[in-house]
TIBALO-590204 format. One line per 8 residues: number of its first residue (from 1); their letters; for each residue x, y, z of N, C-alpha, C. Coordinates in steps of 0.02 Angstrom, whole numbers. Layout:
BEGIN
NUM> a> X Y Z X Y Z X Y Z  ...
! end
This chain:
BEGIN
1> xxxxxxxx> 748 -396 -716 690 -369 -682 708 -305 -644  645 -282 -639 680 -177 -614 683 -225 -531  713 -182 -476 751 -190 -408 690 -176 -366  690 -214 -323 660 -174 -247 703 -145 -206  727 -98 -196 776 -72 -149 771 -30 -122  795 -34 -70 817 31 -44 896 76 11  903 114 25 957 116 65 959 142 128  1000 128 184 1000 115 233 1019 185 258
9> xxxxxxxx> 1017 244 221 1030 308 248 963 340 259  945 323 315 892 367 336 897 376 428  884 408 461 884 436 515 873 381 562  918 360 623 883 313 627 825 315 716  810 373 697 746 388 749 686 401 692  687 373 653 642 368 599 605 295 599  671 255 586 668 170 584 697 145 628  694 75 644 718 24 684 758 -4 646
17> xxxxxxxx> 844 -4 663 895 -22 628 926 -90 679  947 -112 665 1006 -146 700 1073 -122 718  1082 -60 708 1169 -28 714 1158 15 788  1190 22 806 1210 48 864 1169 124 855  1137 138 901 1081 213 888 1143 269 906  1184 284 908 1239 341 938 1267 366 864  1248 326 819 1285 366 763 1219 403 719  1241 444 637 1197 467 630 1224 451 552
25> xxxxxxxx> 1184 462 497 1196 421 434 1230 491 397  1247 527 347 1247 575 281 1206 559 245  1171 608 247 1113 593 189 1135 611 108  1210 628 117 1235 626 29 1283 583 28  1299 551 87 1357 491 44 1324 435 127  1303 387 79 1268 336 130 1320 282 142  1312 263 199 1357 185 217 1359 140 178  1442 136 152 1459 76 106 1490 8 141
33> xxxxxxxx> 1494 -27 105 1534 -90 133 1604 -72 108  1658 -90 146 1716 -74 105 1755 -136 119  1815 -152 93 1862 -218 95 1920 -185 103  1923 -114 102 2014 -105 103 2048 -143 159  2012 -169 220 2060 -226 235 2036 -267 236  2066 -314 200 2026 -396 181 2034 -445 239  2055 -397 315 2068 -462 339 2006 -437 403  1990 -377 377 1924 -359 423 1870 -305 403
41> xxxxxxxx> 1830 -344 361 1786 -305 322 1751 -242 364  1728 -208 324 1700 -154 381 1634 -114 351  1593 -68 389 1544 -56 358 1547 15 369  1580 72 332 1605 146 371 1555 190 348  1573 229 371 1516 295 370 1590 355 339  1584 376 282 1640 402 275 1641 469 313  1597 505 322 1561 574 350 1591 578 429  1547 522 446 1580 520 533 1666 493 546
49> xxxxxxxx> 1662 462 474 1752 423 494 1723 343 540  1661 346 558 1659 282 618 1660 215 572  1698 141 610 1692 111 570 1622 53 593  1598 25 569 1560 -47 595 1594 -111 587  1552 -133 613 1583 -208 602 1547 -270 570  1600 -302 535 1564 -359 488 1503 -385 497  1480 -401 556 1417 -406 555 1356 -377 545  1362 -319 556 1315 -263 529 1306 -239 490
57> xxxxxxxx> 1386 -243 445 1394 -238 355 1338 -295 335  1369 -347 366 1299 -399 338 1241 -402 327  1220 -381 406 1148 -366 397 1115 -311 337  1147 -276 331 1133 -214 269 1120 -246 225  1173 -304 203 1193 -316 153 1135 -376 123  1129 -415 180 1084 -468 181 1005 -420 161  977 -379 188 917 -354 198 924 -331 107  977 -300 94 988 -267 28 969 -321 -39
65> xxxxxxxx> 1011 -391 -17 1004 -438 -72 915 -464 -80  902 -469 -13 840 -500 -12 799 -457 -33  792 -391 -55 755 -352 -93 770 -336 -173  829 -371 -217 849 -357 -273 833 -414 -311  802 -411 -352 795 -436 -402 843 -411 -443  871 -481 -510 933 -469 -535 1007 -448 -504  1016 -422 -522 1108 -402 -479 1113 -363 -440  1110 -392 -385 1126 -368 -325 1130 -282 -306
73> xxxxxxxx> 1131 -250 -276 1166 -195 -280 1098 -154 -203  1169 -102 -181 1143 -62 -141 1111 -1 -157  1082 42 -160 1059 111 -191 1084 162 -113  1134 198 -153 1158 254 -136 1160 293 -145  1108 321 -172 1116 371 -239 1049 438 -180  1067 429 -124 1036 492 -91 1031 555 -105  1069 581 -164 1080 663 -166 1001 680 -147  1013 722 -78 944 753 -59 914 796 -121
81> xxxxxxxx> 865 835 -131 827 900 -148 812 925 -69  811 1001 -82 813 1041 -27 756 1006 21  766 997 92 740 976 118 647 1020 137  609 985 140 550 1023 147 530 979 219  489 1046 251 444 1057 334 408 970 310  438 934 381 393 864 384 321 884 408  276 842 369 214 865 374 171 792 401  144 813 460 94 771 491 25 744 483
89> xxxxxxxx> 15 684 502 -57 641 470 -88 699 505  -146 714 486 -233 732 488 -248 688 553  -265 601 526 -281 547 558 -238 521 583  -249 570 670 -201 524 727 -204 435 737  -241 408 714 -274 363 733 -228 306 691  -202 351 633 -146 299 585 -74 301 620  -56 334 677 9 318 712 4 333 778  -42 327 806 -71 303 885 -76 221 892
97> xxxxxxxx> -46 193 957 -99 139 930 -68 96 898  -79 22 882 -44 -24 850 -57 -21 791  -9 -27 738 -17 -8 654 -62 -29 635  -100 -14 589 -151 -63 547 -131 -84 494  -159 -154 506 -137 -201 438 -184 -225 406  -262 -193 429 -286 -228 396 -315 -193 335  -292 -205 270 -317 -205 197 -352 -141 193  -446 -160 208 -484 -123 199 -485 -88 265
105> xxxxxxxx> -457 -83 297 -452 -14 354 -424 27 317  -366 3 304 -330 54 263 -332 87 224  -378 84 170 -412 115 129 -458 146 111  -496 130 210 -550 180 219 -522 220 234  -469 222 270 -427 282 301 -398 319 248  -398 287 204 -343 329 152 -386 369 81  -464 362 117 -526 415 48 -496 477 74  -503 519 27 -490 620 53 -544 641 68
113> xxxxxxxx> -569 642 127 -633 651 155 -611 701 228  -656 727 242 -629 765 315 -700 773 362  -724 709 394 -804 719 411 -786 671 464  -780 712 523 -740 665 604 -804 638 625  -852 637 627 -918 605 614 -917 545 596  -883 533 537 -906 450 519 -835 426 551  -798 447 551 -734 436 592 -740 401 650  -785 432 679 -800 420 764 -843 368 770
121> xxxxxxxx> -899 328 706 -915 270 687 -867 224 696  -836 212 623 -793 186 597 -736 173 651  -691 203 696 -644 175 745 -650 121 766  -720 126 823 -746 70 861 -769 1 832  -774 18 762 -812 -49 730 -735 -76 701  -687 -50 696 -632 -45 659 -608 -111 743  -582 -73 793 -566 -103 852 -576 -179 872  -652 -169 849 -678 -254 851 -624 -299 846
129> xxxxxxxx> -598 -286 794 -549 -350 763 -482 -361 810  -485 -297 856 -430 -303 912 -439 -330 951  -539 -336 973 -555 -372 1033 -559 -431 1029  -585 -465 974 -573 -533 945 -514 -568 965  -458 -541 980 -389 -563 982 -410 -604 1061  -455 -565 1102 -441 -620 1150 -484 -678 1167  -458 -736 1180 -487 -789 1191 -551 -784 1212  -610 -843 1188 -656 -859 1209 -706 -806 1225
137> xxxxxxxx> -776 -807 1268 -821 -767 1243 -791 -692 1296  -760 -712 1336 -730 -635 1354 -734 -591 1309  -686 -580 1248 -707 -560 1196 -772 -518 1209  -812 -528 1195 -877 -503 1187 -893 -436 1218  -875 -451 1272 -854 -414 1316 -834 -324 1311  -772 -328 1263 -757 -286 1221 -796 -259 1164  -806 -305 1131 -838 -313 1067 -922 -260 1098  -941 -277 1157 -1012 -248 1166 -984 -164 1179
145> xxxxxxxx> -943 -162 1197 -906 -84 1225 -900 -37 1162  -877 -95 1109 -869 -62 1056 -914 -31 993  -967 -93 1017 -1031 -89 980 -1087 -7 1000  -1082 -15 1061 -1100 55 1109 -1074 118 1071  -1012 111 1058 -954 164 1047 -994 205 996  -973 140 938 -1009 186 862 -1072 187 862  -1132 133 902 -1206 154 907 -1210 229 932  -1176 262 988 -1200 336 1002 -1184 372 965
153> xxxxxxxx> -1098 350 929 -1064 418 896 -1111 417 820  -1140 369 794 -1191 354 746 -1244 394 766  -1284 394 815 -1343 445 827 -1314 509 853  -1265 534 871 -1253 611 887 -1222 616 826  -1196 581 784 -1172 608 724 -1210 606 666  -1269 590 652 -1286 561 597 -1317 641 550  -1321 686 566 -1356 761 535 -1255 753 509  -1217 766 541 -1161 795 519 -1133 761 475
161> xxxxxxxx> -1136 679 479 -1122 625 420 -1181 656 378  -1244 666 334 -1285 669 309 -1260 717 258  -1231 786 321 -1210 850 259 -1145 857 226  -1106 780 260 -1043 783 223 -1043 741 148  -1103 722 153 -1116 675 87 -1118 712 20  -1095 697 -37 -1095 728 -85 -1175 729 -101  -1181 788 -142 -1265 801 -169 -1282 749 -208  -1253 716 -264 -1252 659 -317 -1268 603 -285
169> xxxxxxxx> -1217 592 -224 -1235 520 -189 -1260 534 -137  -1298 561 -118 -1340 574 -50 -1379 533 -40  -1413 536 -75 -1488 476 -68 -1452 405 -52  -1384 375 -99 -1361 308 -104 -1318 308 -27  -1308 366 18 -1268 381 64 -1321 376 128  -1363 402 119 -1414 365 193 -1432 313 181  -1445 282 101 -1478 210 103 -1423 172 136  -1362 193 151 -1311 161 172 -1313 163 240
177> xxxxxxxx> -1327 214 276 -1325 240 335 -1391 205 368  -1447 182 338 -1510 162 373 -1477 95 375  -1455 64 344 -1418 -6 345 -1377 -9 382  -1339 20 403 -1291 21 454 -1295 16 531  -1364 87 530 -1396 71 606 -1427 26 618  -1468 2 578 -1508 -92 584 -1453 -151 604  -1408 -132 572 -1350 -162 566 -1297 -167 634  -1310 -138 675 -1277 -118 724 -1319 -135 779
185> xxxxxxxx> -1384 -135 772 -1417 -171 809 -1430 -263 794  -1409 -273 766 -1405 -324 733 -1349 -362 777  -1296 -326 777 -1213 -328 803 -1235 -334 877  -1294 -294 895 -1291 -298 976 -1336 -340 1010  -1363 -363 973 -1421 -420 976 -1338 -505 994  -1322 -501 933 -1278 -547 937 -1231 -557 969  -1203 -518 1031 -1166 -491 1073 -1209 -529 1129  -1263 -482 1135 -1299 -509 1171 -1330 -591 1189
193> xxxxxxxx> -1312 -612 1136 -1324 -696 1122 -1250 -724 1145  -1183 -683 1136 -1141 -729 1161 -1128 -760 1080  -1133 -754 1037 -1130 -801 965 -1040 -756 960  -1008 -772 971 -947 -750 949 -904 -763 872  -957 -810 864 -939 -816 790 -954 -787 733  -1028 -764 745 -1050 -717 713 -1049 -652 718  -975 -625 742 -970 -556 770 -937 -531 716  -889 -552 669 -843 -534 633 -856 -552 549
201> xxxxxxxx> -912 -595 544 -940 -578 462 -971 -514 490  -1025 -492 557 -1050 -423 527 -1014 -363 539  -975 -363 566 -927 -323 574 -884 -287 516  -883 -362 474 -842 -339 406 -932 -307 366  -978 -332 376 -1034 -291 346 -1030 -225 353  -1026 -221 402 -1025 -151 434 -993 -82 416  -932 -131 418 -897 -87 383 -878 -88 300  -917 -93 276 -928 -124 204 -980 -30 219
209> xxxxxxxx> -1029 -46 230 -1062 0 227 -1030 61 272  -987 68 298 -965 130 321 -921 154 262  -891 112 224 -841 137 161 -879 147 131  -931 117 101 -987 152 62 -1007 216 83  -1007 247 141 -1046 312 139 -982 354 136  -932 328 164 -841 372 156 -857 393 81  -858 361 29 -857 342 -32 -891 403 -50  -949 407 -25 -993 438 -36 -997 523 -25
217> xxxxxxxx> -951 506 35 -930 589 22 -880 621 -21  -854 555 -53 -810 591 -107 -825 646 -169  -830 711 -179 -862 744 -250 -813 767 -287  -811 695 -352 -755 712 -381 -692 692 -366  -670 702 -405 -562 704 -418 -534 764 -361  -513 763 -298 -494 809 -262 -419 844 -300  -407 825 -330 -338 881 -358 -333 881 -433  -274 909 -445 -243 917 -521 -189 877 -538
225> xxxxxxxx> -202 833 -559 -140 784 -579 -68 850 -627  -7 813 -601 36 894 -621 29 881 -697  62 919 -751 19 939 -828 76 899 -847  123 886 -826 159 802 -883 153 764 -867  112 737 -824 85 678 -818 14 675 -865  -20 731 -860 -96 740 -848 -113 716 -915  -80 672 -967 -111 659 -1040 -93 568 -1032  -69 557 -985 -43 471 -976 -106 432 -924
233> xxxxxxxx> -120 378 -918 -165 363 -910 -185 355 -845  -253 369 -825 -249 409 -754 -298 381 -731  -287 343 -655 -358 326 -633 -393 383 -579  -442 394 -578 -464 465 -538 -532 435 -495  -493 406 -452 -550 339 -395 -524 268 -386  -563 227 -388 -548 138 -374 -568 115 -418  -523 57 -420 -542 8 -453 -538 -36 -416  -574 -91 -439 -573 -155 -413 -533 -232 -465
241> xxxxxxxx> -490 -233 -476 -470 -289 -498 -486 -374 -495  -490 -422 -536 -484 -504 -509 -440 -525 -551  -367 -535 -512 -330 -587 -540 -336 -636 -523  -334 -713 -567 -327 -770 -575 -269 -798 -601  -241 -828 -537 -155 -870 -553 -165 -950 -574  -153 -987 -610 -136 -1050 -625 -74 -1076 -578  -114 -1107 -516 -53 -1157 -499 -6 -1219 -513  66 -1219 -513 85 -1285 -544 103 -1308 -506
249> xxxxxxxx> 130 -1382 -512 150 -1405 -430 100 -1408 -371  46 -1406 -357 13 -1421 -313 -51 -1461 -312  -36 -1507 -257 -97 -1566 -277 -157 -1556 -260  -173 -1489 -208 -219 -1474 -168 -271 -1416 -214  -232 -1406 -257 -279 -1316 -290 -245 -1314 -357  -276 -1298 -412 -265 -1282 -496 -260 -1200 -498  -277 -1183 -430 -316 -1088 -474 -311 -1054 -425  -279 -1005 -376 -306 -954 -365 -334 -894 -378
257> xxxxxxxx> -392 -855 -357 -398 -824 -380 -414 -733 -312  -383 -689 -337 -366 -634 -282 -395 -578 -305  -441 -538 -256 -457 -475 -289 -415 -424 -237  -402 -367 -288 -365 -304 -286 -420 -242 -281  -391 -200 -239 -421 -126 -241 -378 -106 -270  -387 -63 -308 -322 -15 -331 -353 63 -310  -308 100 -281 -336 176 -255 -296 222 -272  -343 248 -329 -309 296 -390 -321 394 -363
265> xxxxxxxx> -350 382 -299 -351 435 -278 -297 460 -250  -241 410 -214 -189 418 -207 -130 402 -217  -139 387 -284 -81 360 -339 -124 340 -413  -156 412 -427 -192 412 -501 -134 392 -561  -85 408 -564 -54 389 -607 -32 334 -620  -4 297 -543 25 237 -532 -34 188 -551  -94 192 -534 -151 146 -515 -163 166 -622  -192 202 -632 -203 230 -701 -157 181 -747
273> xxxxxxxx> -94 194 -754 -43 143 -807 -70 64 -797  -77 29 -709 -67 -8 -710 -141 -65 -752  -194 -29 -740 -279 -39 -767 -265 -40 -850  -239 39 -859 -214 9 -930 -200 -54 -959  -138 -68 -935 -100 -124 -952 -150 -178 -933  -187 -192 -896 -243 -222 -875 -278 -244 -936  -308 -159 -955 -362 -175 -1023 -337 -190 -1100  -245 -197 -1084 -218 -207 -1147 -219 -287 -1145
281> xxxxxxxx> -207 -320 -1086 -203 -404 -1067 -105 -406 -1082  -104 -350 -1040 -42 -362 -1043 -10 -430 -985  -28 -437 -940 -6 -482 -902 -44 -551 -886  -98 -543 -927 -105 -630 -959 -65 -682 -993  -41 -714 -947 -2 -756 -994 66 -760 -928  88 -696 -899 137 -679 -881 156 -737 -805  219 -766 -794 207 -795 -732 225 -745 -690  238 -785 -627 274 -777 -562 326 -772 -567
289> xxxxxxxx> 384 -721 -555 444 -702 -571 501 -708 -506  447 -698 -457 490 -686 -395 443 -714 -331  464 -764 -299 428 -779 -235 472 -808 -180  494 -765 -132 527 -771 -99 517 -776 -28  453 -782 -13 426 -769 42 430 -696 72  443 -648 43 456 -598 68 415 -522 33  436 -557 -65 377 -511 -120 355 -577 -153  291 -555 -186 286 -614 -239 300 -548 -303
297> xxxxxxxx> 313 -564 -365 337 -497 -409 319 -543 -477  298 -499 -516 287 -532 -583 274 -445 -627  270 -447 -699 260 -408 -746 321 -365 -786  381 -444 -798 432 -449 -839 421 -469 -894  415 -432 -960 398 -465 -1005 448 -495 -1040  434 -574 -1087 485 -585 -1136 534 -556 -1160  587 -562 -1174 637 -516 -1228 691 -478 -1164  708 -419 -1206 770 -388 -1171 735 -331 -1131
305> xxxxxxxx> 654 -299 -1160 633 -228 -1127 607 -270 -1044  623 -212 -989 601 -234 -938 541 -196 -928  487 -176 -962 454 -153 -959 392 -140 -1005  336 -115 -988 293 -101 -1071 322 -67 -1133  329 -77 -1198 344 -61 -1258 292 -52 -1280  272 23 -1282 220 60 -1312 211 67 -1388  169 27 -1409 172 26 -1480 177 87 -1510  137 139 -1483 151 183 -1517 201 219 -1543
313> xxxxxxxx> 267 231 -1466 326 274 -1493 372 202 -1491  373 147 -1507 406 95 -1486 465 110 -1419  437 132 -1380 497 123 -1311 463 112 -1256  483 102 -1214 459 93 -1129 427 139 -1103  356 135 -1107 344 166 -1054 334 170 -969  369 231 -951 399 228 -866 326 301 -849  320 272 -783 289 325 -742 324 368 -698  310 414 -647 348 431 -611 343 411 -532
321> xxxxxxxx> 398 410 -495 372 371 -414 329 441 -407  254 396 -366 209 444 -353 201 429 -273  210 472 -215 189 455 -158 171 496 -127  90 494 -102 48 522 -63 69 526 21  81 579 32 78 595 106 25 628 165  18 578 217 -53 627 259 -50 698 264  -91 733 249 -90 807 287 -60 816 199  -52 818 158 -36 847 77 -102 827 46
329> xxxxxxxx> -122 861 -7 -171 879 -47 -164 829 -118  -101 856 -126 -94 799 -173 -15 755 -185  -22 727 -227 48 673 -215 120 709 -244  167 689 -208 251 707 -224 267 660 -265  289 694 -334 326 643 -389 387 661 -420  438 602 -409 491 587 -458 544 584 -385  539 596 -313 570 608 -270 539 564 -210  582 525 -166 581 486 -106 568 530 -61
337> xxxxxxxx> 534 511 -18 518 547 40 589 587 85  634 517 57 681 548 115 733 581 72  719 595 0 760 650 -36 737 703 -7  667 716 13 627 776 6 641 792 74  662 732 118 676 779 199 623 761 229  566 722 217 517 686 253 507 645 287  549 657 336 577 567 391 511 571 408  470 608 455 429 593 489 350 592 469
345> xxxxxxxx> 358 600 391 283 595 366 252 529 354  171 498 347 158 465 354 135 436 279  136 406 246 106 396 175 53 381 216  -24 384 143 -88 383 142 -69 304 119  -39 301 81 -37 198 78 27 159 100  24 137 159 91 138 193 103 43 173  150 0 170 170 -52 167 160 -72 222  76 -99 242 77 -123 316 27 -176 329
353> xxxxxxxx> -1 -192 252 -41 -252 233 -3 -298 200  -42 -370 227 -7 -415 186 -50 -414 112  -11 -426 73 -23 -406 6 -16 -340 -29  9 -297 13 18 -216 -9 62 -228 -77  20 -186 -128 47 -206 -199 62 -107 -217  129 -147 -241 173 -88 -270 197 -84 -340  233 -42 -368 292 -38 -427 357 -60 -402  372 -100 -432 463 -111 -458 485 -56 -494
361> xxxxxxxx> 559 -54 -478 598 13 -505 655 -16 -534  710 25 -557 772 36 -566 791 60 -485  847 34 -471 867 65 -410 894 111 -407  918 130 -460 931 211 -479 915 259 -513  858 247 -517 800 287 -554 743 303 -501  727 348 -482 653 353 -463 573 352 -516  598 359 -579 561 359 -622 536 316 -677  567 257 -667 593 190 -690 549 168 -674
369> xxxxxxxx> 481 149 -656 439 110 -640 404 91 -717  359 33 -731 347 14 -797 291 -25 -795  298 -77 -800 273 -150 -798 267 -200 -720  328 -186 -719 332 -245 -636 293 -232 -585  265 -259 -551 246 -268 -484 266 -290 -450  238 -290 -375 266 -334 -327 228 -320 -259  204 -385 -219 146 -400 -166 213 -405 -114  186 -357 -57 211 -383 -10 194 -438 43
377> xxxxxxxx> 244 -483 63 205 -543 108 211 -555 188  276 -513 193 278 -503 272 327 -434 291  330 -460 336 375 -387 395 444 -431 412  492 -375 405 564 -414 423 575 -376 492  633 -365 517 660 -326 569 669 -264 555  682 -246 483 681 -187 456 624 -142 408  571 -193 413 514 -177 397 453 -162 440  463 -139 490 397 -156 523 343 -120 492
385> xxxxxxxx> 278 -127 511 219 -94 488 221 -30 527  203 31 510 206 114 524 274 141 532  320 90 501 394 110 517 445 93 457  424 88 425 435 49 343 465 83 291  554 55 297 585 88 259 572 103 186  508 45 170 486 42 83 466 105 92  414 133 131 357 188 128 383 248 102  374 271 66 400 331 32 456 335 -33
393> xxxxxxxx> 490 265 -24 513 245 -85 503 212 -160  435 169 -157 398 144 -176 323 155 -183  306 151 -238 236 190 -257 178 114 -228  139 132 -179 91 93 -170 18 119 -208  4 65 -239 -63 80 -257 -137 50 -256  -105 -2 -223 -173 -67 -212 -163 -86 -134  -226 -147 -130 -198 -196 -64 -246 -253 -102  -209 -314 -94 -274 -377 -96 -308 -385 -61
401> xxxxxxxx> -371 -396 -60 -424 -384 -20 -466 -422 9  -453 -491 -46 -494 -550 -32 -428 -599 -65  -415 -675 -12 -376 -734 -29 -315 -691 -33  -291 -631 13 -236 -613 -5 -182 -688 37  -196 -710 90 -153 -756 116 -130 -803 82  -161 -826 14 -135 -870 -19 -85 -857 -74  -69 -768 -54 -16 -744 -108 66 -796 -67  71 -820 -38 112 -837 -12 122 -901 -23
409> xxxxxxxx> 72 -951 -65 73 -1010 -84 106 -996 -156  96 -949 -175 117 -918 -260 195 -970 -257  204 -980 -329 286 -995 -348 303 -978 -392  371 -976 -393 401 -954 -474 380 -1018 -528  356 -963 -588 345 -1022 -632 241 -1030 -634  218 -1017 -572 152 -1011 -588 125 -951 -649  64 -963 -664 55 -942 -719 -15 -874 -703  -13 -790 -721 -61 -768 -715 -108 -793 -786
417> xxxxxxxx> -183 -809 -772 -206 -820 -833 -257 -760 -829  -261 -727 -794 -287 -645 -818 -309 -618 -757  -320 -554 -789 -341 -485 -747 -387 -458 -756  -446 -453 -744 -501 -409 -763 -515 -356 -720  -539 -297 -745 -570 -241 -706 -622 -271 -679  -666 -277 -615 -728 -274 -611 -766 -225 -591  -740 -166 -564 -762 -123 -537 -739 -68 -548  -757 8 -593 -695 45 -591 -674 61 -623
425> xxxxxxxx> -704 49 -692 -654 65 -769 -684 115 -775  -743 146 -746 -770 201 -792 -700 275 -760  -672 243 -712 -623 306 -670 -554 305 -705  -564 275 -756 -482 296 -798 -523 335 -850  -453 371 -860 -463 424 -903 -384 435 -951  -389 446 -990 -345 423 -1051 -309 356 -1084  -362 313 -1072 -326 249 -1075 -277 239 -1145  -226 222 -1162 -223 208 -1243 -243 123 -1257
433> xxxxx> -279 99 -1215 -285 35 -1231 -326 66 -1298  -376 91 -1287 -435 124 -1338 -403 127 -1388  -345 196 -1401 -325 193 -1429 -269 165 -1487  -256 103 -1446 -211 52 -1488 -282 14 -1519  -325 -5 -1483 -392 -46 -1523 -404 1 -1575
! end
């Protein structure tokens, strides 16, 4: 199976490490483990000459295994490309503030839209889910503060939301917007009742219809996919996926079943291959490969190829790592963020949902991606959410959206019994499923 990996040479006022903050990494020859004395292993930095100590070799080492599938191994293979100017989010609001994890925040945040108008909606209704956190109807409390928030920024904004709407979807973009303000009064009515239970189905309404009008200001494909990619199969928008897993071993449930966004606006290529393979039924049939509590990973096929075997030229087809950064136009491919010198940029799809679904690689390939996947299921010490050594190494292109919590009941050995598009096929564009039919 291709690797999840990554390596531990990155800055460490970037990430939260466990090693002592006084040293500083080489970004062309990264910290190895070494044994030349077997009677006191060590973890050196050959650059600085400093040595570590066994325990911290460990930890590397430990964090390293628990991300590899198949044989083990560290990725060292940093040779920078000239470093390029770190470039900053647009949306302060994605590293102010406690990370967001949740799914569909994230993906409202992550349309190419630039209309601080619905923005100034959307925060406060977004927040809710922060106020919820505290006990009992106090709560509400908040929750009414917040409701206020986006009711005004909704009426002083609503001419400026109106003209950011695309011409095509305009009409479908206030029918959204008249729903919203009913809707919000709706929210404050129920506030007003003290019903604390019913604060957070409309809330998720709410914002159901605030992504709808985001959506809505989208006109079009905002960039140029680069010209060797631009004939491989490309999603140019969302999709909506439903996988259905066959459980074995469990006395309680036969089936889950999970829906996926996939957001091809900021990983058209990545999101594009994977719909393909979708409409070929390539991963019907396929189990659970990896569940570790940490990824669930599947899309190893039978035999020796670790990847799709394209009928056409009979070999593997690989994509390239594609990763979108805030404040860029369009996505950086075939290169890690932190080849490129990007400690401090923010990806548009950061590893900070549970269920954040990615590509598997070669660990020494950036371009090695194929077939595999892999859901993320939690945060380690070296993972945190807005701080995430995956982010920039790994092509994100989805989040589960619905029953993602039960990706964690998954086992090796369960069975996918399919994938369907439901939403979203009309946004690929060169599929060869077509063309193998």
């Amino acid at each position: 199976m291709a690797a999840i990996i990554f390596s531990p040479n990155i800055p460490t006022n970037h990430i939260r490490f466990p090693f002592p903050q006084n040293h500083s990494w080489s970004r062309r020859l990264g910290p190895r483990c070494s044994l030349q004395n077997p009677q006191q292993p060590l973890l050196h930095n050959r650059t600085k000459g400093r040595s570590f100590s066994l325990k911290e070799c460990a930890i590397s080492v430990a964090l390293a295994v628990g991300l590899i599938t198949g044989v083990p191994a560290l990725d060292f293979s940093a040779n920078a490309n000239a470093a390029a100017s770190p470039v900053f989010p647009d949306l302060s609001v994605l590293i102010s503030g406690p990370p967001i994890k949740d799914p569909g925040a994230l993906l409202r945040y992550a349309l190419p839209i630039d209309n601080k108008a619905i923005r100034e909606v959307q925060k406060p209704l977004e927040d809710i889910t922060d106020s919820l956190k505290v006990a009992g109807v106090k709560a509400l409390d908040s929750v009414e503060r917040n409701v206020r928030q986006a009711s005004r920024a909704l009426k002083q904004g609503k001419t400026l939301i109106i003209s950011g709407l695309a011409e095509s979807k305009k009409d479908h973009g206030v029918e959204l917007l008249d729903k919203l303000e009913a809707g919000m009064d709706d929210l404050q009515q129920i506030v007003e009742d003290r019903n604390r239970d019913a604060v957070a189905p409309k809330q998720k309404e709410l914002l159901q219809y605030v992504g709808g009008v985001e959506e809505d200001m989208v006109d079009g494909f905002p960039y140029e996919v680069p010209e060797e990619y631009r004939s491989m199969p490309l999603l140019k928008g969302r999709a909506t996926v439903e996988m259905k897993v066959k459980v074995k071993d469990n006395p309680n449930i036969d089936q889950f079943v999970f829906r996926i966004v996939l957001d091809g606006y900021n990983a058209p290529v990545t999101a594009g291959n994977f719909v393909d393979l979708v409409e070929r039924h390539f991963y019907d049939g396929i189990e659970i490969q990896r569940a570790d509590g940490f990824v669930v990973q599947t899309g190893d096929p039978e035999g020796p190829a670790e990847g799709f075997i394209d009928p056409s030229t009979e070999k593997t087809r690989t994509i390239p790592l594609e990763i979108m950064v805030e404040g860029e136009k369009a996505p950086f491919y075939g290169a890690t963020l932190e080849e490129l010198g990007l400690y401090k940029a923010q990806t548009k799809l950061p590893f900070n949902a549970f269920g954040t679904m990615a590509m598997a690689r070669d660990e020494f390939e950036n371009n090695s991606a194929s077939s595999q996947v892999f859901w993320l299921l939690k945060e380690s010490e070296l993972t945190p959410s807005n701080a995430n050594i995956l982010d920039g190494r790994y092509a994100v292109f989805g989040y589960v959206t619905e029953n993602e919590d039960y990706l964690a009941d998954l086992k090796v050995g369960d069975v996918i019994e399919s994938i369907q598009v439901v939403a979203g096929l009309d946004n690929l564009v060169n599929p060869s499923y077509k063309i193998a039919g």
